[in-house]
N, C-alpha and C positions, 0 to 999 in steps of 0.2 A: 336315229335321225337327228337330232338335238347332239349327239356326240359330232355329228358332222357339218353341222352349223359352229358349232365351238370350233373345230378344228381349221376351220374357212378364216374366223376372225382370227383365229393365233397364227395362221399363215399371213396374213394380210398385215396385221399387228409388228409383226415380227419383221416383215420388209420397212414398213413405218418407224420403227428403230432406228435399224440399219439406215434409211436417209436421214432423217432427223442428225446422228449423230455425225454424218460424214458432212451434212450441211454447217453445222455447229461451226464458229472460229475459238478454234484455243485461247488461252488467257493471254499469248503472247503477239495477238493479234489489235492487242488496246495500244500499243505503241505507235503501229503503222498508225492508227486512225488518226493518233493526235498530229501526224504530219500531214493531214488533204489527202486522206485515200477516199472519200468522198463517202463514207461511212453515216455522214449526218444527213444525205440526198435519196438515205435507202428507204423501203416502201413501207417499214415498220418505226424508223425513226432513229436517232444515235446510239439510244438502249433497248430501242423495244425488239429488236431484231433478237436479241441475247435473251430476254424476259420472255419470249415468248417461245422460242426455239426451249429452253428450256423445260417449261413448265410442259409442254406436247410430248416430251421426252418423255417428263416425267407419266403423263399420264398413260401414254402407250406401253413403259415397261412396268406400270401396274397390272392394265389390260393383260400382256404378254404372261404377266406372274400368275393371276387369276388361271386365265386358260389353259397356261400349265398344269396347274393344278386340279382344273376340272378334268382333263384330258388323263390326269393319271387314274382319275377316280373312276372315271366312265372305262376304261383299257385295264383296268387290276384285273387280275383272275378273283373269280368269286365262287364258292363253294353253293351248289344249294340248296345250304340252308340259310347263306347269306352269311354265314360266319367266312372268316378267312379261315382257312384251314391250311400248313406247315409251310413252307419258308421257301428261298431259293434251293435249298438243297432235299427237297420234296423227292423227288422223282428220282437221286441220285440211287444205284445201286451199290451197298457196299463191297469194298472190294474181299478175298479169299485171302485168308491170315498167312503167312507163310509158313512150312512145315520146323515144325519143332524140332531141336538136334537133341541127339539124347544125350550128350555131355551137358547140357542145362546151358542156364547165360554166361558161367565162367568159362566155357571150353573155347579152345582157341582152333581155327578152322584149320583143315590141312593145307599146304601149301599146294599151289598149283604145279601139275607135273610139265616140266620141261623137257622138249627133246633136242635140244641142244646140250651141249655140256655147259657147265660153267664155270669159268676159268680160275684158277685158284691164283689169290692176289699175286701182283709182283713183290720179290724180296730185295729190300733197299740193301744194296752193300757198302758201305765206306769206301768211300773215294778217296785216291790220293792227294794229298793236294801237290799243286806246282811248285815246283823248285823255284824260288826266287832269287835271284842272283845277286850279290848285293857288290858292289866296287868296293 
């Protein structure tokens, strides 16, 4: 129960990010203001809108951090006896070794048999060269 009260605030949490940060004006929005974008008429004041968008930022992606982290605690697999007992690769079965060659590691494998034939190189022969004809 308590695992899904946690999980309500980090959903909830977590949308509160996402507007906070899309509300935000990037650094290169100080410029506009000092021309009459009317930035000193706003409901938080010429800085306080930044100071304060801020700091809610800051406090919901602590929230956000937190409940991450309870949420892994509360969803671990637990053994019980409450120890953790072996890893991601728990459950894994190993695989079947493959058969041994009786030439050992240095023998070299037979070649695969072919039914086609294969062609025996071409043999380059010296060409003549051209007569050049000279005036």
């Amino acid at each position: 129960m308590f695992a899904n009260l946690v999980l309500t605030v980090h959903v909830i949490v977590a949308v509160a990010v996402v507007v906070l940060v899309l509300v935000q004006h990037g650094k290169g929005a100080d410029m506009g203001a000092a021309f009459g974008s009317g930035s000193a008429g706003s409901l938080f004041g010429s800085s306080g809108a930044a100071n304060f968008l801020s700091r809610a930022t800051a406090v919901c992606a602590t929230i956000f951090f937190i409940t991450c982290l309870a949420l892994t605690y509360f969803h671990a697999p637990k053994a019980s006896t409450g120890v953790m007992s072996g890893g991601v690769m728990q459950g894994l079965q190993p695989k079947a070794e493959p058969a041994k060659v009786e030439g050992g590691a240095n023998s070299v494998p037979a070649p695969a048999a072919t039914s086609a034939p294969v062609p025996a190189p071409a043999t380059t022969e010296p060409q003549p060269k051209p007569e050049q004809n000279s005036k």
